[in-house]
N, C-alpha and C positions, 0 to 999 in steps of 0.2 A: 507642493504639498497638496493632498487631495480635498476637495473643498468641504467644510461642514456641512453643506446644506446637498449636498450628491451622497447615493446610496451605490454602492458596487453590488453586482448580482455574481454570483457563484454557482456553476452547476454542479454537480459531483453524477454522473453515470457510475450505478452503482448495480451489486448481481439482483438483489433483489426490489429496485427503487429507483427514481430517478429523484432528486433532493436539490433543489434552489432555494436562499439565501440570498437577501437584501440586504447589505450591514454598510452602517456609517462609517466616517473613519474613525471612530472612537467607539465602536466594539458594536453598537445597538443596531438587534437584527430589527427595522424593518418592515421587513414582510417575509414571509417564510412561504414553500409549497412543496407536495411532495406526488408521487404518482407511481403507480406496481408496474415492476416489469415478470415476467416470465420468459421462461427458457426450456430447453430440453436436454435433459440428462440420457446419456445410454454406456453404462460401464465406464470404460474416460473418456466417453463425449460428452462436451458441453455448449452448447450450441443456443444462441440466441437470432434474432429477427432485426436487424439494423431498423428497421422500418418501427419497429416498435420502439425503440431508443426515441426517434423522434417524434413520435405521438405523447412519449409519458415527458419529453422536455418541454412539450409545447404546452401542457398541464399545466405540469409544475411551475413553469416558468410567468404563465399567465395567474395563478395564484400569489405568486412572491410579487409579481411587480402590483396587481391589484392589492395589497395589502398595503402596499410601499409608496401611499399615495403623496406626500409629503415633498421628499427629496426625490430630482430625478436621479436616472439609472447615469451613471458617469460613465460605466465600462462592463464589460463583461468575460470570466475567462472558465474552461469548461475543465474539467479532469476526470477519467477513465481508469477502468481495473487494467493494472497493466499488467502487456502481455496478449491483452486480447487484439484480435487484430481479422478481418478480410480484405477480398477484395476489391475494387469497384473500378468501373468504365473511367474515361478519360475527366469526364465531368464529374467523377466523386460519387457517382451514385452507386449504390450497391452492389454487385453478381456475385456477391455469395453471404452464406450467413456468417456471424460472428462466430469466431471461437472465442472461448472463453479465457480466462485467465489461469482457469486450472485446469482446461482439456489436456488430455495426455496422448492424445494420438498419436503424436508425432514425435513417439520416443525416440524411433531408428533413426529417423532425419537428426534428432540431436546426438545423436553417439555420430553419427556421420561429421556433425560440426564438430565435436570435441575431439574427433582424430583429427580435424585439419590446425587444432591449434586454439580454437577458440571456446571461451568459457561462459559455457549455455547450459541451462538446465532445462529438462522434458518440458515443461511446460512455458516456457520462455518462445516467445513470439518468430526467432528465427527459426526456429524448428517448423512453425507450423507454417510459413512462410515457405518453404520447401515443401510441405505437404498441401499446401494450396496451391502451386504452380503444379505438382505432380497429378493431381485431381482437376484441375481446371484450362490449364494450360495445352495438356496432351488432348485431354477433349474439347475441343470450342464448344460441343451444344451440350456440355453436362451442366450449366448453374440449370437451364431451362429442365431439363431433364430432369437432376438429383430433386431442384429444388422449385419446383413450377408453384411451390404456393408464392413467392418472391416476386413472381410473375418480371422475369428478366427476360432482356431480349441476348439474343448468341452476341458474347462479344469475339471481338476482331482483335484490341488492344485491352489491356487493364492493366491494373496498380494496385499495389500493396495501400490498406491504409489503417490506421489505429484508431481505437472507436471514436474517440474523441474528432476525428479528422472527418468524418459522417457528418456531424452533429456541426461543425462549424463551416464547412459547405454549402448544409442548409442555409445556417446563419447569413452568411454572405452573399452565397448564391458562386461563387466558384472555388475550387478546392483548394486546401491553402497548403503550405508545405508542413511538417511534423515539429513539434515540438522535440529538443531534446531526448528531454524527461520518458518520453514513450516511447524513441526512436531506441533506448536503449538495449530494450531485451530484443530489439529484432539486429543489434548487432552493430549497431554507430557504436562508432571508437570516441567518446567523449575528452578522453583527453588531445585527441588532433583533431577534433572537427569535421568529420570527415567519416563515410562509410568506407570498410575495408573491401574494397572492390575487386582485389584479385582473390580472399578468398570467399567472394559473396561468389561470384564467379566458378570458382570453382566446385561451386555446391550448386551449380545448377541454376542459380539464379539470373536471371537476363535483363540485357540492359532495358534500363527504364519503367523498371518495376518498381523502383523502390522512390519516395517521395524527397526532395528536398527538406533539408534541416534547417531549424532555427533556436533561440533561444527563446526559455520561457521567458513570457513577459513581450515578447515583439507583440508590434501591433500586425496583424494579421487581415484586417479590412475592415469592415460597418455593416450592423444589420439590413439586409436588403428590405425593400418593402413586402415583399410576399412573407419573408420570415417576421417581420416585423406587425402583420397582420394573425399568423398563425399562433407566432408566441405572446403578444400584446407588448413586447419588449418595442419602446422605440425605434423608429429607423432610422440609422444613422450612427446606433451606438457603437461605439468602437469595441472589438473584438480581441483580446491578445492571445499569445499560444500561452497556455494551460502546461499542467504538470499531471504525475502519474496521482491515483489517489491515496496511496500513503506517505506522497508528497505533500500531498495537497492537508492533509492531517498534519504534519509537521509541521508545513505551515500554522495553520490555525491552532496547534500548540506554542506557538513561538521558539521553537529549539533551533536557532538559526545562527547564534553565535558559535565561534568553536571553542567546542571543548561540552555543549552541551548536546542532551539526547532526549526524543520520543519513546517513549515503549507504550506501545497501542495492544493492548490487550483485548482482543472480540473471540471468535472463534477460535483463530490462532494467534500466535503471538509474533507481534513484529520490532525492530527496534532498530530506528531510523538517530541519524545525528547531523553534527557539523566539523566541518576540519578546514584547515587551510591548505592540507594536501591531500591526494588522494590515500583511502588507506588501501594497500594491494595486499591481496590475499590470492597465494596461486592457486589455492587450492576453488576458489570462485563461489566459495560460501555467503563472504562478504562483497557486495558490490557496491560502486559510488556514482549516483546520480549527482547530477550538478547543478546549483542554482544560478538567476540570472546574473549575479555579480560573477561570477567565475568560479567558487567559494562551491568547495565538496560537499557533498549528503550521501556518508557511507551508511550500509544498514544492511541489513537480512532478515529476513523470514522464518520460522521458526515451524511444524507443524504440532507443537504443544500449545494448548490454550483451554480458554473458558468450553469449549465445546462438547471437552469431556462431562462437564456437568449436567451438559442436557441430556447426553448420551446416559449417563448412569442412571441418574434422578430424573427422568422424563417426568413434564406437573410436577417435580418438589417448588417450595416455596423458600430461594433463594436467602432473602434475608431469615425467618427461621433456622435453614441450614447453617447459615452462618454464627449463628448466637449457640448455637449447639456444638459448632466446631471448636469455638473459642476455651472450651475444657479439654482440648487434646492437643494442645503445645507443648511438645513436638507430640505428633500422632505415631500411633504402634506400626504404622506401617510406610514405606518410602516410596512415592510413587514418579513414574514416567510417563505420565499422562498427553501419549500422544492423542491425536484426533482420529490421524488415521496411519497406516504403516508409510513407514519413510521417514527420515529427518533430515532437513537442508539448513540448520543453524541449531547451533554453533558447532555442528558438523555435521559433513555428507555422509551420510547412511542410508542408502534405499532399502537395505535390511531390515532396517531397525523398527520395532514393535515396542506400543503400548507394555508398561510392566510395574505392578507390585512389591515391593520385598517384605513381607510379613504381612501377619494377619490382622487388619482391622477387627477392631473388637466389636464395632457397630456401624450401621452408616454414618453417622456424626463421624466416626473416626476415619472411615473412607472418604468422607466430604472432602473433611481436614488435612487427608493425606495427600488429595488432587490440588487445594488450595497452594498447597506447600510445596508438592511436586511443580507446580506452574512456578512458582517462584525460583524453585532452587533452579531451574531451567536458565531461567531471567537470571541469575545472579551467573549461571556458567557464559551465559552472551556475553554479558560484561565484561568477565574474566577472560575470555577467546577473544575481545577486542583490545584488552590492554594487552595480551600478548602479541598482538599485531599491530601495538604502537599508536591506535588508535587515542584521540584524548578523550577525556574520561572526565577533565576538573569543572567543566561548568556546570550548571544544573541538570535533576533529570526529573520530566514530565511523566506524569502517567494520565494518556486517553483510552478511547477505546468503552466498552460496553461495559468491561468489568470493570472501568474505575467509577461506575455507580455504588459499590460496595467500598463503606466505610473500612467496613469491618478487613476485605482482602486488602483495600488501600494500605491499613495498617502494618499486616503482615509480610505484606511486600518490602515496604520498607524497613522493618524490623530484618527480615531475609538479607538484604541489599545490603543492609547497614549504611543506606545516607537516605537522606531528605529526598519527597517529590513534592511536588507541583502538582496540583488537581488544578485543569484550567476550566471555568462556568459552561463554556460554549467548546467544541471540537471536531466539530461539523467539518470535511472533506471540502463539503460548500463554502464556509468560512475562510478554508485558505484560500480558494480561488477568487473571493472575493477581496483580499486582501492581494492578490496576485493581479489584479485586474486594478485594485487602487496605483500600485508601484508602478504598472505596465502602460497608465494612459498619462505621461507626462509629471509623474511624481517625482521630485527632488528628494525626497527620502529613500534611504538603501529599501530593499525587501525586509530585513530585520526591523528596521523599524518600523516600519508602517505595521507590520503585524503584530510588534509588541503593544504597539496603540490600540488595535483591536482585539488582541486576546485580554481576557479580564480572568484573573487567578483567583480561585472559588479557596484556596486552603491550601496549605503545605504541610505535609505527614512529618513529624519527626521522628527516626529509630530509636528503640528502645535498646541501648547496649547492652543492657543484661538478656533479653530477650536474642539478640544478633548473636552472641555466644550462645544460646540453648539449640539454636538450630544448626552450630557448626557440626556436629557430630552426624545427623543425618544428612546434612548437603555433602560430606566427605565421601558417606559412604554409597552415595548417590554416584558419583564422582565415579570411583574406583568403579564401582558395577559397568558404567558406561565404555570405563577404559578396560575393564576384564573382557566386554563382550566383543572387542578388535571396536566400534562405533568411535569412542572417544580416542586421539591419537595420542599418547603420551607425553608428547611436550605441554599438553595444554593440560591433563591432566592434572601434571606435575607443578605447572604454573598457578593453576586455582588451587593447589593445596596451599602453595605459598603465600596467595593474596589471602586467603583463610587464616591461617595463620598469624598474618599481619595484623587482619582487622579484630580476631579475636586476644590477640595482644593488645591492640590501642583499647578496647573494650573494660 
């Protein structure tokens, strides 16, 4: 059991931030730190600086522990946007920049994987894994070359590594092998253990590129003293392998038991769970990251969320909007409030666009329309996961940035028709640090230990009469998506059903 008087550190590498987290075992952060990263965007490049990753951990990190003077640091575990991923020399060090989690470059590379069998989407790490050997490999002096601010020297040999695997090198002082959880999108087979080597192979990829696996939660080494000087994080603390960062949120949600789920609402919207088996989905909409006990985390990604708000109402003022919406239940108008064109949950459509159906009478009813439109989304996830047998009975969490609104809190769950969970803290950082409590010699499972540290701010309760006023536009929300070919008809037909259902028990 982790001791009361040790504080666990959590890093979260994030696109805009680097964010560390000092938390007890009984929830109290601490010491807290945080530090800006920047990047470069060009059309679908997204491109960051490994080297900056570790100057804003070394901030952040000297912040949270200066804060955290009290309790010492017990352990520490790191988590990264996943999907991001480059290169680096033998020792871990960097020869090329980051790709990001949502670079698209390496569309063709992924239709190349998807004819050999395997279920990867554009922006998933083995794709761009293939476009990193194709860029780096054929030419030995292009990182020097492309990228001379990096200031690399010509490699000879190099290796795949996921951002997280940067960052805990430093840590150490030599590279450790990958965690799971990130190992995923570049194409480990989770359910055997094991990378699929004849068809990594046959995509081009050559031995000894790709790094050793492990479970999250292994211990992975001790802060060296140079890292231990640069971060102010003791030397010696033990380090364990990390998870991806909407792992790392579900953690620090505590949705761990099965049957319950995360819906992390920020930009876009994600909804992570737990199971005892995996849920398969051939379609590869849904995928299942795995936690340290063995014990599945299916989820998907969504590209509908809070984002469109900013995009409409650039400077409106949020709560306002909100108080103003609340006179347009249900709104004149039904919206599909993508972010941006595409949808990869709760189906694959790279067609699919942003879309209206009728005419808001005013902004408040536009507001109110995208409000709703995010939800009815959320309530189709759920619907496309019980159709795929996924369980659904234990609780459901809402994080993320919009569940700072009472007021969407509300309506979501009204939408939903059951209960959430608003947890106080939901920091990235927080699971890792919780991830780091389990990982350095804890006798509690990962569930518990994180139930100990997350602390539940409120639980929403639906209003039934309300959950029937919105079945008529989530239907017809429904139908539109399945008239446009986007939605596939069984699942259509399936959410009309569980509608149904629920506006009967109502």
């Amino acid at each position: 059991m982790p001791d009361e008087q040790e504080a666990w550190l959590g890093i979260d590498l994030g696109t805009q931030s680097v964010r560390a987290l000092a938390v007890t075992a009984d929830g109290t952060v601490a010491g807290r730190g945080t530090a800006p990263l920047g990047g470069r965007r060009d059309a679908e490049r997204h491109e960051q600086d490994p080297g900056d990753w570790w100057e804003a951990v070394c901030a952040a990190a000297r912040q949270a522990v200066g804060e955290a003077r009290g309790p010492r640091i017990g352990g520490l575990a790191v988590c990264g946007t996943s999907g991001t991923v480059l290169l680096t020399d033998l020792a871990g060090r960097p020869l090329s920049p980051g790709l990001m989690y949502d670079d698209r470059r390496a569309s063709a590379q992924a239709a190349r994987a998807r004819a050999t069998g395997l279920a990867v989407q554009d922006t998933w790490a083995l794709p761009k894994a293939m476009w990193l050997v194709a860029e780096y490999g054929g030419l030995p002096d292009a990182p020097a070359r492309a990228h001379a601010h990096l200031r690399v020297a010509r490699p000879t040999r190099f290796r795949l590594a996921h951002q997280p695997d940067v960052i805990v090198a430093r840590l150490t002082g030599e590279p450790p092998p990958a965690d799971s959880s990130h190992a995923l999108k570049t194409g480990y087979d989770l359910e055997h253990d094991s990378w699929p080597h004849p068809a990594l192979a046959e995509l081009g990829l050559p031995d000894g590129l790709l790094p050793d696996v492990v479970r999250p939660g292994t211990r992975l080494g001790e802060v060296c003293p140079a890292a231990a000087e640069a971060t102010g994080i003791p030397a010696g603390t033990p380090v364990v392998a990390g998870m991806t960062d909407g792992c790392a949120a579900q953690i620090a949600s505590g949705a761990l038991r099965p049957g319950s789920w995360n819906s992390v609402l920020g930009t876009t919207l994600v909804l992570k769970g737990a199971s005892g088996t995996p849920v398969h989905d051939p379609t590869g909409v849904v995928y299942n990251h795995r936690a340290p006990d063995g014990t599945w985390l299916p989820g998907g990604a969504s590209s509908v969320g809070a984002g469109v708000l900013t995009a409409a109402f650039a400077g409106a003022d949020p709560a306002v909007m909100d108080e103003r919406a609340a006179a347009h239940e249900p709104s004149g108008a039904v919206a599909y409030p993508l972010v941006s064109p595409g949808e990869r949950f709760p189906f694959h459509a790279p067609q699919a666009v942003a879309l209206v159906l009728g005419e808001p009478e005013d902004d408040a009813d536009l507001w109110a329309a995208l409000l709703q439109g995010v939800a009815f989304t959320e309530r189709l996830c759920l619907d496309y996961l019980h159709h795929l047998g996924a369980p659904l009975d234990g609780p459901l969490t809402f994080t993320g940035g919009a569940a700072r609104s009472r007021y969407w809190n509300q309506l979501r769950a009204d939408i939903l028709g059951r209960p959430a969970r608003v947890p106080a803290q939901t920091e990235p950082a927080l699971g890792m640090a919780a991830l780091a409590a389990h990982g350095v010699g804890a006798r509690l499972g990962l569930a518990d230990v994180a139930e100990r540290m997350v602390r539940v701010r409120t639980v929403v309760e639906p209003r039934p009469d309300r959950t029937a006023l919105f079945a008529e536009p989530y239907a017809r929300l429904v139908d539109e998506l399945h008239a446009r070919g986007w939605l596939p008809s069984p699942v259509a037909a399936h959410a009309h059903a569980r509608l149904t259902r629920d506006t009967a028990d109502s």
